[in-house]
N, C-alpha and C positions, 0 to 999 in steps of 0.2 A: 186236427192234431198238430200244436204247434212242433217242428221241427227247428233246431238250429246248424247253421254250417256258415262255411267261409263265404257266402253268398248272404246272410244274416237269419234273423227268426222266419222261418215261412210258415205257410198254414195249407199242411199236410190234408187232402181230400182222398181214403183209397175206394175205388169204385170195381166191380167185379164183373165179368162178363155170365152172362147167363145165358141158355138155348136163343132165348126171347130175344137180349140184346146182347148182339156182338161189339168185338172192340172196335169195329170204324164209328158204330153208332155211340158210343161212350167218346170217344175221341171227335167226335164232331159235337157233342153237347158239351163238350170240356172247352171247346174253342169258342162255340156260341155263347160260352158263360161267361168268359175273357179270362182263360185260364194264364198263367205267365211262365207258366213249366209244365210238362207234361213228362210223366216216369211209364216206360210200358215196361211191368214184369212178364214173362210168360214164353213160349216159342218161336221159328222164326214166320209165323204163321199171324202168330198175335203184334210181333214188334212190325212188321211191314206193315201189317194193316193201319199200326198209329200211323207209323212214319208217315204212309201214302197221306193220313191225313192231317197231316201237319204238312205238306208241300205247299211251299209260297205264303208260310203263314208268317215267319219267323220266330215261331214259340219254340225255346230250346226241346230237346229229345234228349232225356236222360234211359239208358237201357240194360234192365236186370234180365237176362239170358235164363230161362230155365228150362230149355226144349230141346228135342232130340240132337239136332246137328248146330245149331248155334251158329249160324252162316253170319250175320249178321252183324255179331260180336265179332268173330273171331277176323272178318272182312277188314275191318275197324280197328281193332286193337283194345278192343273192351274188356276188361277181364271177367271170366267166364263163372267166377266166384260170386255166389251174393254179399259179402263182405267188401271184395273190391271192388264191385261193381256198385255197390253203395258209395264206398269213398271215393271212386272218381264223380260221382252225381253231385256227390258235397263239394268236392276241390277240384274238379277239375277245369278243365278248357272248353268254353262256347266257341265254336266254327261253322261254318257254312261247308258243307259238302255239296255236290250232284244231287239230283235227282233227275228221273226221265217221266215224259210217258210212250206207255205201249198202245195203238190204238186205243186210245183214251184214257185208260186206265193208269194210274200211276205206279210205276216201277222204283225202287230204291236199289235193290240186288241186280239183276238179270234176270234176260226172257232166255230162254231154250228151246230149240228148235229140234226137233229129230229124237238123236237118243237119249239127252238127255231130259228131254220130256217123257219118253217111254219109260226111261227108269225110276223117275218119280214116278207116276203113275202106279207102279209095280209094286212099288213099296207104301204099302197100305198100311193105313192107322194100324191095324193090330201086330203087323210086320213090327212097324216101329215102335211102338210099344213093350214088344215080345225082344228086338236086339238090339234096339237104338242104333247107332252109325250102321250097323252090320246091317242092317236091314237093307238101307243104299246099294251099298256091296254087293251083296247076294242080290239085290233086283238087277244090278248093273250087269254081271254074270251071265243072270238070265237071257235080259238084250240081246247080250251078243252073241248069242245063238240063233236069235233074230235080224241080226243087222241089214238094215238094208242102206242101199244110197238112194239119194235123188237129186234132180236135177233144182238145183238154185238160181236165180238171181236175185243178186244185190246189189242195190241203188243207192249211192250215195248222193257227197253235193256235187264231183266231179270227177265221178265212171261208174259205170253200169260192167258188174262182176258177173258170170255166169260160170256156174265148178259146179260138176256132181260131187258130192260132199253126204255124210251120214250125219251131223252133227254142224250147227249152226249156230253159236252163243254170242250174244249184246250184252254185254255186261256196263253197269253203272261200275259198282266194286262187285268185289267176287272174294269169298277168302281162301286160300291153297287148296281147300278138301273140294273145291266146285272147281275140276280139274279140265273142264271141256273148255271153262271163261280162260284159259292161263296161257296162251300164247304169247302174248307179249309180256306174263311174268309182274310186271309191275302196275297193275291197276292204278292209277291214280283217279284219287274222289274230287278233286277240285281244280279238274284241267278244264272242265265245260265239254268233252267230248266223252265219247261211247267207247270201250273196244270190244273189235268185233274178232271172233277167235272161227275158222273155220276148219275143221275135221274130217277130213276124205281120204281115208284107207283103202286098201281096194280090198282087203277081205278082213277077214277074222282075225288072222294071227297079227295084221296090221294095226286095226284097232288096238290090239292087247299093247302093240308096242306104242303106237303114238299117244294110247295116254297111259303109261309107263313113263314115258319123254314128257309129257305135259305135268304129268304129278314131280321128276324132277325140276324142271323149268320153277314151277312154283315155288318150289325147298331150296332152291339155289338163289333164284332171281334174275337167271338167265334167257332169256326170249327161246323159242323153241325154233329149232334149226330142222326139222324132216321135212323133205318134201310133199308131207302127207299132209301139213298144218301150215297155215295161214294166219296172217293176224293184220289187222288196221287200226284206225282208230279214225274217230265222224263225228261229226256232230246232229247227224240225224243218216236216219236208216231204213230203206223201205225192203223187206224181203217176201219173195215172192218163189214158191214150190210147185211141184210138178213132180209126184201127184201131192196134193196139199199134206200136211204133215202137223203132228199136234205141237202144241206150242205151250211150258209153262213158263208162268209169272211170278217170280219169286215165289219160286217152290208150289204156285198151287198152279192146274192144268186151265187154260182161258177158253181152249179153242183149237180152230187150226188155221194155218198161213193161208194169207197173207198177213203180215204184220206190216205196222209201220211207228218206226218210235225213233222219237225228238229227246236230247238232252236240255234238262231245264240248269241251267248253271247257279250254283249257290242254293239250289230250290231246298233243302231241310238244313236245319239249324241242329249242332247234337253237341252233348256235353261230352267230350273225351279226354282221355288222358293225351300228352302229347307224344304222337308218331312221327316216322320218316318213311319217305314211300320214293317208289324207284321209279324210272323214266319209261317208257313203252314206246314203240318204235313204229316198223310196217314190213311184212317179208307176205307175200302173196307166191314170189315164183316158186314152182317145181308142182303145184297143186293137177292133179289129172285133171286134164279136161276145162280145161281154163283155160278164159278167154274176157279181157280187160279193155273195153271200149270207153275213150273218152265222150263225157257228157256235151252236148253244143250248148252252147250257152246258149241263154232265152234272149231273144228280139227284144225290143222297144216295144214291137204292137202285143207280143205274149205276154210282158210285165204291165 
């Protein structure tokens, strides 16, 4: 179906996903055909899945939002409408963002450590279906009736972190409502590094408050100041629990720690409209039970 826009005439191909074949398998025949654009419509379930496969491809990502939470979009500055989300495919701006991967796997959003694994988890297809966003919420709730901490360590390129902590987030981008990634408040897509948002309350009412403070930080754009939260920023990240702990991958559950994930810089090509994105920083002190060991550099005979 020929289409026209300010990019000129192209020839519109739409393909569907079925039980049979899902969207990585349509998105890797679209590359193997030598597609020159790829459009994913659908949730942030279906749009990651292109994305991951279009990493290091450089074929542009155009993306029409139609799923419960829209992380993705709204991370981005996409508009969340299939009308604007149309017109910026047609007129918008080609860039190079982040991408990572997560023990192997390719990551566009963030990975979740602790609770906010558990609360995806909680919140089940029919949940989401039945409240949309509220479904998040109310499994979030639930959690923290459950909270628990554990012991982390995290390995960068130069210290090895160790904090009991409930919550563990590596974020590529992250949009406001993914309020564990929001420590440093200003994710940026095209620094070539990670940030790393750490979450250690020491109980219940704590929890409530530090992401209270985290969901401000987000709506402001201010870094988050409690000594209950932490934030850095890496270009690669090995984390390691005690007792292991579930871990998802943009939105969907992988596993459990250890993880270990590398920023791929420039790694997805996407069509957007044009944003402004704020500075991210580094505040580790005041975290319980912390303790910040410099890394030794590697010998001669080690490299």
């Amino acid at each position: 179906m020929p289409v026209a826009s300010a990019r000129g005439v192209c020839q519109l191909e739409i393909l569907l996903t079925t039980p049979e074949v899902d969207a990585a398998t349509l998105v890797q025949e679209a590359v193997a055909r030598g597609a020159e654009t790829v459009i994913a419509s659908g949730g942030d379930g279906t749009i990651s899945a292109v994305a991951a496969g279009l990493v290091g491809t450089n074929i542009p990502l155009g993306v029409i939002s139609r799923g419960t939470a829209n992380a993705f979009a709204a991370a981005l500055g996409i508009p969340n409408t299939i009308p604007a989300a149309c017109q910026t495919i047609l007129g918008g701006v080609t860039r190079k963002i982040d991408a990572a991967y997560c023990n192997g796997k390719p990551m566009v959003l963030l990975a979740g450590i602790g609770f906010e694994a558990e609360t995806v988890e909680k919140a089940d297809r029919e949940a989401k279906n039945r409240f949309g966003m509220l479904a998040y919420i109310l499994a979030g709730v639930q959690q923290l009736r459950e909270l628990e901490r554990f012991e982390s360590e995290i390995e960068t390129d130069d210290k090895i972190i160790t904090v009991t902590a409930a919550a563990v987030t590596v974020a590529n981008v992250a949009p406001p409502t993914s309020i564990l990634a929001q420590g440093p408040a200003g994710l940026i897509s095209d620094d070539g590094l990670l940030d790393v948002t750490i979450v250690a309350p020491m109980n219940i009412a704590g929890a409530i408050a530090a992401s209270y403070h985290l969901l401000q930080t987000a709506l402001s754009g201010n870094a988050a100041q409690r000594d209950d939260i932490g934030y850095l920023r890496t270009r690669k990240v090995k984390i390691n629990t005690h007792p292991p702990q579930k871990v998802v991958l943009d939105g969907e559950p992988i596993g459990t720690t250890p993880i270990e994930i590398e920023c791929v810089p420039g790694g997805l090509t996407l069509i957007l409209p044009l944003v402004e994105e704020a500075v991210a920083s580094e505040k580790l002190s005041g975290l319980p039970d912390l303790k910040v060991e410099p890394k030794t550099p590697l010998t001669v005979e080690e490299i």
